[in-house]
C-alpha positions as CSV (number, residue, x, y, z in Angstrom):
1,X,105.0,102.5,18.4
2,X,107.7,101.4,21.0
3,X,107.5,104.5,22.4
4,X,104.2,104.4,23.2
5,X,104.0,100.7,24.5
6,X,106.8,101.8,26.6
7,X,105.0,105.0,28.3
8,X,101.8,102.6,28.5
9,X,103.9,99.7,30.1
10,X,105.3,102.5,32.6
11,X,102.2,104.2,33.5
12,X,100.6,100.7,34.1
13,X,103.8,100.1,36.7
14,X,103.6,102.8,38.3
15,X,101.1,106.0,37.7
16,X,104.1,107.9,35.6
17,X,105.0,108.1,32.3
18,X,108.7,107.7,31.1
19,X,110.6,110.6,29.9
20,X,110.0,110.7,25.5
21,X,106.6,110.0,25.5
22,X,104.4,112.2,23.2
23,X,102.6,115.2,24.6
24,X,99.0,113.3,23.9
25,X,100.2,110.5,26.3
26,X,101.0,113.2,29.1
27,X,97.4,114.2,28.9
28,X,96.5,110.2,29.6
29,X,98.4,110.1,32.4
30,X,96.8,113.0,34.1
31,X,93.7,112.6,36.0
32,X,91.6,114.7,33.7
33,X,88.4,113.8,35.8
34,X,88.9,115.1,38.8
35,X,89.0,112.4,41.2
36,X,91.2,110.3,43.4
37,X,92.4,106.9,43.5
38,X,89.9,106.8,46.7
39,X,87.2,107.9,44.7
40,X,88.7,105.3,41.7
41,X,87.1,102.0,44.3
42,X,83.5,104.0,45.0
43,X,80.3,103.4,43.3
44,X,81.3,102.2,39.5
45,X,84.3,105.4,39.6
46,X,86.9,102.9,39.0
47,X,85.6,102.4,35.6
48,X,83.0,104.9,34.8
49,X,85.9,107.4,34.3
50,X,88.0,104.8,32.3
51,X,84.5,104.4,30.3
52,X,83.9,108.4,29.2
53,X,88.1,108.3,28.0
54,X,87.5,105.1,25.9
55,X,84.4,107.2,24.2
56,X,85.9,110.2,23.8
57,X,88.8,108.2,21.8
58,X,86.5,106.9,19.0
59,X,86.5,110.7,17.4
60,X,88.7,112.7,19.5
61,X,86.3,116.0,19.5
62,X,86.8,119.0,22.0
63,X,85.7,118.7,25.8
64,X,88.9,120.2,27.2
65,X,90.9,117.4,27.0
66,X,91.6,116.6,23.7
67,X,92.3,119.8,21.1
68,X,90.0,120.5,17.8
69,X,93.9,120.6,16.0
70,X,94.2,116.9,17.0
71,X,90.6,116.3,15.3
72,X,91.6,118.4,12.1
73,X,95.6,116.4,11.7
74,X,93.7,112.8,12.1
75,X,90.0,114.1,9.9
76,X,89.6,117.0,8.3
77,X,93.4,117.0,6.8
78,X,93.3,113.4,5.7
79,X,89.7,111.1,4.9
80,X,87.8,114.3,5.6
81,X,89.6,115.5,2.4
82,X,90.3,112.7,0.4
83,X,86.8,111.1,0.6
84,X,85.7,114.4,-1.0
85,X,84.0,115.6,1.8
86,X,85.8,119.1,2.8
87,X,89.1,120.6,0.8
88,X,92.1,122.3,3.2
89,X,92.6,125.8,2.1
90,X,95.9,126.0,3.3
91,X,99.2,127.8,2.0
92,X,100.6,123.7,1.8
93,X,97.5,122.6,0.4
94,X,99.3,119.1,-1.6
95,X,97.9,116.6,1.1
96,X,94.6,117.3,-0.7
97,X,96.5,115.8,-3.8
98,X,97.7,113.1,-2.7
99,X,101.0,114.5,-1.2
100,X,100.7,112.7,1.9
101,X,102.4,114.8,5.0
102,X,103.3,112.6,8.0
103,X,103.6,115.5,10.2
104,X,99.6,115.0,9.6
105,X,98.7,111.2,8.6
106,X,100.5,109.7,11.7
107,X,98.3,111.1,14.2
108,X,96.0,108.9,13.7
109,X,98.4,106.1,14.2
110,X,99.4,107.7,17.8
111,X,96.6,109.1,19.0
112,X,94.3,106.3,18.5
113,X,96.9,103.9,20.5
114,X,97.8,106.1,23.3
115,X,94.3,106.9,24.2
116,X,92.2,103.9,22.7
117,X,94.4,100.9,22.8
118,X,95.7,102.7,26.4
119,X,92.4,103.2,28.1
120,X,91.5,99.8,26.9
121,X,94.3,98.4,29.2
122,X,93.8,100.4,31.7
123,X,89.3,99.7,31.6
124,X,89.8,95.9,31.3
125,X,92.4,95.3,34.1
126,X,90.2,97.3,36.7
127,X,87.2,95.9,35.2
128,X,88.8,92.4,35.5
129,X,90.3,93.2,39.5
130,X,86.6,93.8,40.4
131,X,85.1,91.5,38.5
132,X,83.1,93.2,35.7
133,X,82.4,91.2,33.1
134,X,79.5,92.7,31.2
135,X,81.5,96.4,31.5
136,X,84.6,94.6,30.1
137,X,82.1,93.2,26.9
138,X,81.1,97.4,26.5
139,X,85.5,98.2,26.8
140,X,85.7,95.7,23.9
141,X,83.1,97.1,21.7
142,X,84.6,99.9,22.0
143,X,88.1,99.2,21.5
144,X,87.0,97.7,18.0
145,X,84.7,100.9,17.3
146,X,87.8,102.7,17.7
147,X,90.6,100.7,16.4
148,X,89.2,99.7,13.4
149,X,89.5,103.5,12.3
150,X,93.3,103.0,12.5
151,X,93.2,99.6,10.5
152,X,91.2,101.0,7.8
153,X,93.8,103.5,7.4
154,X,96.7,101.7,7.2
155,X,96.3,98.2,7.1
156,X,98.1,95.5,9.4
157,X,98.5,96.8,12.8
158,X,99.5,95.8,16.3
159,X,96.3,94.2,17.6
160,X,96.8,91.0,19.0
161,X,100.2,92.3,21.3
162,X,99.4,95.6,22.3
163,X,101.5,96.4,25.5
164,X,104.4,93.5,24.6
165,X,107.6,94.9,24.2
166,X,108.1,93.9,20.8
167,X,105.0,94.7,19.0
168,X,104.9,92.7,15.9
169,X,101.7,93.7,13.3
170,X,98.6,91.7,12.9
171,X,97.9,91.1,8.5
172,X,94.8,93.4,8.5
173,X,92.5,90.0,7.5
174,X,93.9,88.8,10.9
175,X,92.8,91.8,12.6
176,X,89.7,91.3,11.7
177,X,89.3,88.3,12.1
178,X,89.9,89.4,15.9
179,X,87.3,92.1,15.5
180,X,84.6,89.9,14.9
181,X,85.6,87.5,18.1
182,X,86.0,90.1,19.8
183,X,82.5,91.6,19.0
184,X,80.9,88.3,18.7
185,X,81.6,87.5,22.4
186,X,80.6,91.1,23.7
187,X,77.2,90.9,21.6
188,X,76.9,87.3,23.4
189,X,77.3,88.9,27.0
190,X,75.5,91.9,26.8
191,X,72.3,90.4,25.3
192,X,71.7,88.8,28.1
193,X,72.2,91.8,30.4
194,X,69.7,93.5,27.9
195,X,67.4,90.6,28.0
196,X,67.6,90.9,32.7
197,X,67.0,94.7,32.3
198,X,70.2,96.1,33.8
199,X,71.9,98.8,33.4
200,X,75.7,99.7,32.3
201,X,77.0,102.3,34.2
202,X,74.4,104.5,33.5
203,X,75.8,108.2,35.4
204,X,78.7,107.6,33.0
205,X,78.0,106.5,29.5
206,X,78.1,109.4,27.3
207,X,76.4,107.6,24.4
208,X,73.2,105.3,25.5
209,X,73.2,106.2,29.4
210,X,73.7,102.2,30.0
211,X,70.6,101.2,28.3
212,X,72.3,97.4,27.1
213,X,70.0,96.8,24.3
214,X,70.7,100.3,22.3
215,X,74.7,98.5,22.9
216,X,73.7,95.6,21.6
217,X,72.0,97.3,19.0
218,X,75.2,99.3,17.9
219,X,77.4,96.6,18.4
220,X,75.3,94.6,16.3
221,X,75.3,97.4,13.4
222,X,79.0,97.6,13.7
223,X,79.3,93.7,13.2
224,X,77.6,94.3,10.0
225,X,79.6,97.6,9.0
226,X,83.0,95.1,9.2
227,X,81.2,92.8,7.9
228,X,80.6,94.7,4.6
229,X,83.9,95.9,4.4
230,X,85.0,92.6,4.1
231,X,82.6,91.3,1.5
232,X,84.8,91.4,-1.8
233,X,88.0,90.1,0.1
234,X,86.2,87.2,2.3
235,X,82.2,87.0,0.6
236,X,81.7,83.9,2.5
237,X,82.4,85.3,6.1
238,X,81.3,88.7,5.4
239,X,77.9,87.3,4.7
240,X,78.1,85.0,7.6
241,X,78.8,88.2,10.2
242,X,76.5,90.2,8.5
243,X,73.3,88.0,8.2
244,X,74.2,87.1,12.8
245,X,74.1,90.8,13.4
246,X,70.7,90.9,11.5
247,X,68.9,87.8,13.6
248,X,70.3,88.6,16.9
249,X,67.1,88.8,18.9
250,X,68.2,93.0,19.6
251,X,68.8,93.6,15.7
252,X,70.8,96.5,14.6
253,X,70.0,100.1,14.5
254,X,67.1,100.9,12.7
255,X,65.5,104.5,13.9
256,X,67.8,107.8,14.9
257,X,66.6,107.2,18.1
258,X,69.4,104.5,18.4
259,X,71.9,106.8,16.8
260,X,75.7,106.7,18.5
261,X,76.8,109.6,19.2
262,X,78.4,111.8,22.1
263,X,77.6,115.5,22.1
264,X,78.3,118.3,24.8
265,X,76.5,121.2,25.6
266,X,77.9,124.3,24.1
267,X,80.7,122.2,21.8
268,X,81.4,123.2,18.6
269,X,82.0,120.6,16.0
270,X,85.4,120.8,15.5
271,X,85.0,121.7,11.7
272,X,83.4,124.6,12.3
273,X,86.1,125.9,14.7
274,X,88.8,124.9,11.7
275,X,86.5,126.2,9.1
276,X,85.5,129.8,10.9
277,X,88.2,130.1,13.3
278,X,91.3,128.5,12.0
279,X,93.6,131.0,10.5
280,X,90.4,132.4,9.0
281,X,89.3,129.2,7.7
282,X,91.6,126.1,7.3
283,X,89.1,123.6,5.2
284,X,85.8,124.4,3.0
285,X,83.4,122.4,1.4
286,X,84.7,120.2,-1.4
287,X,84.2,120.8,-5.0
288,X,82.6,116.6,-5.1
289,X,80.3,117.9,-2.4
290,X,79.3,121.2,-4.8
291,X,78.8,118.6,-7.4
292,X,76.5,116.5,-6.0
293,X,74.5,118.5,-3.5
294,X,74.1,121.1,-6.1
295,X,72.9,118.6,-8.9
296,X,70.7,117.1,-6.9
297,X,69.1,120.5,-5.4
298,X,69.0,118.3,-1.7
299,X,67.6,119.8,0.4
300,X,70.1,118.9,3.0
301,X,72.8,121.6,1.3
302,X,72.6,124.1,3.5
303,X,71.9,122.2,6.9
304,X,75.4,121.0,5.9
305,X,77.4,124.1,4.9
306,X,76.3,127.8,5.1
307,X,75.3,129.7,1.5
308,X,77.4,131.8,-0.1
309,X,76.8,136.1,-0.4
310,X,74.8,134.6,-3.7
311,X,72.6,132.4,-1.8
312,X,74.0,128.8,-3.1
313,X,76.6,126.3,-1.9
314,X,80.3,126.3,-3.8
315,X,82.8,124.4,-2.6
316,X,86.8,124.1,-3.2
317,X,88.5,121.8,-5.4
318,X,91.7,119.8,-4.1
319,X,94.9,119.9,-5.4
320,X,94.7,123.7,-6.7
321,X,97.8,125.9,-5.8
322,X,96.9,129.5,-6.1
323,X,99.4,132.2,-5.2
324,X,96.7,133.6,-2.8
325,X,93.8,132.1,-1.0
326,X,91.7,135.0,-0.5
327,X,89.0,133.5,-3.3
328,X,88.7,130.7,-1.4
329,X,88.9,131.1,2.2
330,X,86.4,133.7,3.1
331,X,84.1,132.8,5.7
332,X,81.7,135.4,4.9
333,X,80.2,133.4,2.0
334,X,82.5,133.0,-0.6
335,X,82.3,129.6,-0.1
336,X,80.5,127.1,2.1
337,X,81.5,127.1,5.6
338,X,80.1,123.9,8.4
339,X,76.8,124.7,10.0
340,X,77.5,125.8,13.6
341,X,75.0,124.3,14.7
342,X,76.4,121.2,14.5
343,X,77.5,120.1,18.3
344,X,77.6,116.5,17.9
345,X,79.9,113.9,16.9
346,X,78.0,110.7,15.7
347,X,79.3,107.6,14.9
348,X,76.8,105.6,13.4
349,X,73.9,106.5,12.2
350,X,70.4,105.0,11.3
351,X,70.7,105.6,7.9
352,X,74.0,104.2,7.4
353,X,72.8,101.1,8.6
354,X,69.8,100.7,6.3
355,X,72.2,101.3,3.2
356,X,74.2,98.9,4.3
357,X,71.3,96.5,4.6
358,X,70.0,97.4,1.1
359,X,73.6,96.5,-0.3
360,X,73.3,92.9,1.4
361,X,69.8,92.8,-0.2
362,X,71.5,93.7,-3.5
363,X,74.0,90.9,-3.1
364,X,71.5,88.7,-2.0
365,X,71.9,88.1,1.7
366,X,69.1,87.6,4.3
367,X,68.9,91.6,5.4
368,X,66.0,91.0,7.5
369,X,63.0,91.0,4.8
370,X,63.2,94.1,3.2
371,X,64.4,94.7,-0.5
372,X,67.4,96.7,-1.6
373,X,64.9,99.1,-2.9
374,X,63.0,99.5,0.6
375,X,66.0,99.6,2.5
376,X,67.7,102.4,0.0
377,X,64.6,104.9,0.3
378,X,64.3,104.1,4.2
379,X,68.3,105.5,4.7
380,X,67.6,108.6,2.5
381,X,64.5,108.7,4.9
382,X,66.4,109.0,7.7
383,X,68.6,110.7,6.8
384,X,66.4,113.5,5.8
385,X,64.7,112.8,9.5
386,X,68.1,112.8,11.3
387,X,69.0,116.7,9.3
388,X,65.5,118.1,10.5
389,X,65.1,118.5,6.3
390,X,61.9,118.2,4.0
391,X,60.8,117.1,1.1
392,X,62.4,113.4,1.3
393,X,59.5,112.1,-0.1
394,X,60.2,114.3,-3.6
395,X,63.5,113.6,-3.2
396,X,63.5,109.7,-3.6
397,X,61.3,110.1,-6.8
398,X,63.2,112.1,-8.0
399,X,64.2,110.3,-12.2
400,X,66.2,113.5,-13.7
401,X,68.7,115.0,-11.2
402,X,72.3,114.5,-11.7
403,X,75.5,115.3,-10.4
404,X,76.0,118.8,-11.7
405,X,79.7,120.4,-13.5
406,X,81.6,122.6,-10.5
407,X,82.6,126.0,-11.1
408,X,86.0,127.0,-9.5
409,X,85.6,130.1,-7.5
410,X,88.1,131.7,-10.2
411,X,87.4,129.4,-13.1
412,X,90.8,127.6,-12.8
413,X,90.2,124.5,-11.9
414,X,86.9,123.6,-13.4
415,X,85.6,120.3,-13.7
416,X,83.0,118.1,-15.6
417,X,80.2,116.3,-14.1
418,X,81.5,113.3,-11.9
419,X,78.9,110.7,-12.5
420,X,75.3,110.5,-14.2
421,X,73.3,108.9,-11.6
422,X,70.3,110.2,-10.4
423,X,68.6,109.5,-7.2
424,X,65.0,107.0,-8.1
425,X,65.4,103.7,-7.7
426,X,65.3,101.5,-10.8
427,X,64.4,97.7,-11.2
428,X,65.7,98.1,-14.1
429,X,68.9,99.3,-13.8
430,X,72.1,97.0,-13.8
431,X,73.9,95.7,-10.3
432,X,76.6,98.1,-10.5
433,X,74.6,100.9,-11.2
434,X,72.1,100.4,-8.3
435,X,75.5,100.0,-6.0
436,X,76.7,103.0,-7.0
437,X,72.9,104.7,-5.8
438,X,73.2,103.2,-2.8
439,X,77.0,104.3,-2.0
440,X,76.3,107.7,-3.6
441,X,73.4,108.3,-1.1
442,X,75.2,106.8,1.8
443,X,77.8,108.6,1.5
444,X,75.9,111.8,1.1
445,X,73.9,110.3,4.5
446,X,77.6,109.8,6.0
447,X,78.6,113.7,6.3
448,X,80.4,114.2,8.6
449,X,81.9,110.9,9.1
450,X,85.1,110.6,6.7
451,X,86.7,107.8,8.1
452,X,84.0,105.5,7.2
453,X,83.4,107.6,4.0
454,X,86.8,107.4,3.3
455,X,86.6,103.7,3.9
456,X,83.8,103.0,1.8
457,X,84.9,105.1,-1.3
458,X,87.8,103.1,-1.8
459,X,85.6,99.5,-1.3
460,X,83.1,100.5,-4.0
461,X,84.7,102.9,-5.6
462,X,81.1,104.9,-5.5
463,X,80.6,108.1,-5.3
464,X,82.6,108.9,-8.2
465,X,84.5,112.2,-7.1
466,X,86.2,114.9,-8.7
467,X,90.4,114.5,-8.4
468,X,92.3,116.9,-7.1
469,X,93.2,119.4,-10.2
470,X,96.7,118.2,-9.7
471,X,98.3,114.5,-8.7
472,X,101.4,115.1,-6.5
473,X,101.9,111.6,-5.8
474,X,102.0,110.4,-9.6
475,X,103.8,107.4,-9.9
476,X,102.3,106.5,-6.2
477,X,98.6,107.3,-6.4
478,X,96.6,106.7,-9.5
479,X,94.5,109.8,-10.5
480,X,91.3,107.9,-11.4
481,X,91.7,105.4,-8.0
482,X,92.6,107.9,-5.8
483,X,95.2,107.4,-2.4
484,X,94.0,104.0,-0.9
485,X,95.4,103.7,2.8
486,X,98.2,105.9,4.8
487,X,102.2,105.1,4.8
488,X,102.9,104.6,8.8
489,X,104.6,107.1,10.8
490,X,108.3,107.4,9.6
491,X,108.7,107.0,13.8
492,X,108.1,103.2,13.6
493,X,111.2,102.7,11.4
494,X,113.4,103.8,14.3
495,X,111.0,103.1,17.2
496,X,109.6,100.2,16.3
497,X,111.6,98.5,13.6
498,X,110.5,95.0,14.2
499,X,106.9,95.7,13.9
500,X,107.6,98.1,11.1
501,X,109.3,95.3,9.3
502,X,106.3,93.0,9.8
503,X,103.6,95.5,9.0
504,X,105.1,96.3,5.8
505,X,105.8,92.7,5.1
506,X,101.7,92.1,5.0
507,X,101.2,94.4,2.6
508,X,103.4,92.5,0.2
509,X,106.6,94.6,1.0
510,X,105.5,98.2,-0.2
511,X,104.6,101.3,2.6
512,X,103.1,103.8,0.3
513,X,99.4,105.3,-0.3
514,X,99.1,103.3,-3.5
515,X,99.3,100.1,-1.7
516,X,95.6,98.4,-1.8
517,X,94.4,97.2,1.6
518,X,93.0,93.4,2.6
519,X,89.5,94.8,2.3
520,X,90.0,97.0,-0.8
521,X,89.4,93.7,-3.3
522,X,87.0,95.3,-5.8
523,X,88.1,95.2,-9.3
524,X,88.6,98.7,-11.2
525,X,86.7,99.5,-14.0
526,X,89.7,101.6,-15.6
């Protein structure tokens, strides 16, 4: 991390970078855009630039800057996988049990601060020169929708002093504790530039095109996303952040129309490229995916992953080791392959917001006057809308469909049925069991979006996934919790040994991926 605060402290002095900076950080320090520091004072340039580099840092994603490898080191190789989303089919395929490989896992450690935390500095201190207040409120909104990415994966980081020399971690309860100041006071600004009419640089914005109240509406929805996060380890001001994001006069995100996310014409998404083009296909559907798509018979299936030569969905299973991948890296149909069709890159959507509303129903909490029930069926609605699928109304009614037993590709690595819940809603049913519908078909709803998958799984501990057929972190990871958060780069022991020191301290003196997070406060059930 020294490293990097370094290069940023140079670059900020004088428009070069020092010499040991990572290759990433070389790419900020080039004027990708195309224009001079002339153009930099004209017509909203200054920032509007600034603006597109702090998007394009919330999910790096391909636009000939950033590289589809960087997506599949900081994604598809590390929550993508162990949410149970995708499965690496790879000749070292151990990350996918738990072997964690920090040649992978750190890139989300320096990517995120070179380019987030970075572009941040640079956005707010031109913003702040000429006097852009409501622009700086977007930067921070922003900064949180990116950073929190890098907190959720590894727990106390350097929030609060970014760009000092010495950069000692925040305890992740601290950091969010800054998150919700920080978005608290952006929400307060930018409501009132929704409520005049104006517009936030509008021939820039990749997301909304300026529009302030679809901002306010995200922001708002991502208030309550951190909110929930927090609900087992702080209930009082979870529920506090939650039930503000709900009665803001803008509300949160309630139809796809307000969906976030930042597309490109002609742009692959990047797991398609790594599925299809990778070394003939680097990563396949995973075998928890099979399980519960399949069981289900949604309708969504094959929106998400290409059928097979026998017309169905089959997926991989992590953890496996065989001597050749051929039976399981075919994308011809062997087994599922991405949609290409997918050119998009969302961040939040609709439907993830109305499942988190129908958990704050479930627990109680003023959600805005719907039931946990109405809230439920309204995400699988839009999610359904969002995929272009049918039959959503069959779907929700479904009583009988289950989570169905995967088949390994060579019969190997079979496995049971993950969980018996079905998909209809139930008065009946206990609190824990209607949770575990509602994370189920959120996370389902989520695909692609493993980091706050990922995130989620280890809150609720729903879905229930398959484990990798083989534990390579035993003694580390528990098989039936699963790897819980990311050890930091082995860099910051050397770079940043201060900071290191402090990090680790937070998190009660252990750097491993058994370690619990702040956040991650639920009680097992085994």
């Amino acid at each position: 991390m020294k490293n990097i605060v370094k290069c940023f402290l140079a670059f900020a002095a004088a428009a070069s970078v020092a010499t040991g900076c990572t290759k990433g950080f070389e790419q900020l320090n080039q004027n990708i855009f195309g224009v001079s520091e002339e153009d930099l004072s004209k017509d909203g340039l200054a920032v509007g630039s600034m603006l597109q580099q702090l998007e394009r840092s919330v999910i790096i994603y391909r636009d000939g800057t950033y590289l589809d490898s960087d997506y599949q080191i900081m994604y598809n190789l590390c929550a993508e996988t162990w949410c149970g989303y995708m499965a690496p089919t790879l000749s070292d395929g151990h990350h996918a049990g738990w072997d964690v490989n920090d040649g992978w896992h750190r890139r989300m450690f320096t990517v995120k601060y070179e380019y987030g935390m970075g572009a941040y500095k640079d956005f707010a201190e031109k913003a702040e020169e000429l006097g852009l207040e409501n622009e700086i409120a977007l930067a921070k909104i922003l900064k949180v929708t990116t950073m929190h990415q890098v907190a959720d994966y590894y727990g106390p980081i350097a929030y609060s002093q970014f760009g000092s020399i010495t950069n000692l971690y925040d305890p992740l309860d601290q950091v969010y504790g800054q998150f919700f100041d920080e978005l608290d006071s952006a929400i307060e600004v930018l409501e009132q530039v929704a409520a005049s009419g104006a517009r936030l640089l509008e021939n820039y914005d990749l997301i909304y095109g300026g529009d302030a109240t679809k901002w306010v509406q995200f922001a708002n929805s991502l208030r309550l996303r951190l909110a929930m996060r927090a609900s087992y380890a702080d209930p009082q001001k979870a529920r506090e952040e939650a039930e503000k994001s709900i009665a803001s006069p803008y509300g949160v995100v309630e139809s796809n129309a307000g969906n976030a996310i930042i597309a490109a014409s002609g742009v692959r998404h990047p797991i398609y490229t790594i599925n299809v083009e990778f070394n003939d296909a680097d990563t396949q559907m995973g075998a928890s995916m099979d399980a519960y798509l399949n069981g289900y018979n949604d309708p969504r299936m094959f929106l998400y992953a290409k059928p097979a030569g026998d017309g169905k969905l089959h997926g991989v299973r992590p953890g496996i080791s065989p001597s050749a991948w051929t039976n399981y890296k075919n994308p011809a149909g062997k087994v599922s392959a991405p949609n290409a069709g997918i050119y998009k890159i969302t961040w939040l959507n609709a439907a993830e917001v109305a499942f988190l509303r129908a958990e704050g129903a479930l627990k109680g909490w003023n959600m805005g006057g719907g039931t946990a029930q109405e809230f439920y069926e309204q995400g699988i609605k839009l999610s359904f809308e969002e995929w272009g699928a049918d039959g959503a109304a069959a779907y929700i009614a479904n009583t009988t469909a289950k989570p169905a037993a995967f088949a390994d590709n060579v019969a190997k690595a079979n496995a049971s049925a993950p969980s018996t819940v079905t998909i209809a809603w139930n008065n009946a049913d206990s609190y824990e069991k209607k949770l575990e519908k509602i994370a189920t078909q959120k996370w389902i709803a989520l695909f692609p979006n493993s980091a706050e998958a990922w995130a989620e799984l280890r809150r609720l501990h729903y879905p229930v996934l398959i484990p990798p057929a083989k534990n390579f972190a035993e003694g580390i990871v528990n098989t039936n919790q699963g790897i819980r958060r990311v050890p930091y780069p082995v860099s910051e022991q050397t770079d940043n040994p201060e900071g290191y020191a402090s990090g680790v301290a937070a998190l009660g003196g252990t750097d491993n991926a058994g370690v619990r997070l702040w956040w991650d406060a639920k009680p097992f059930n085994n």
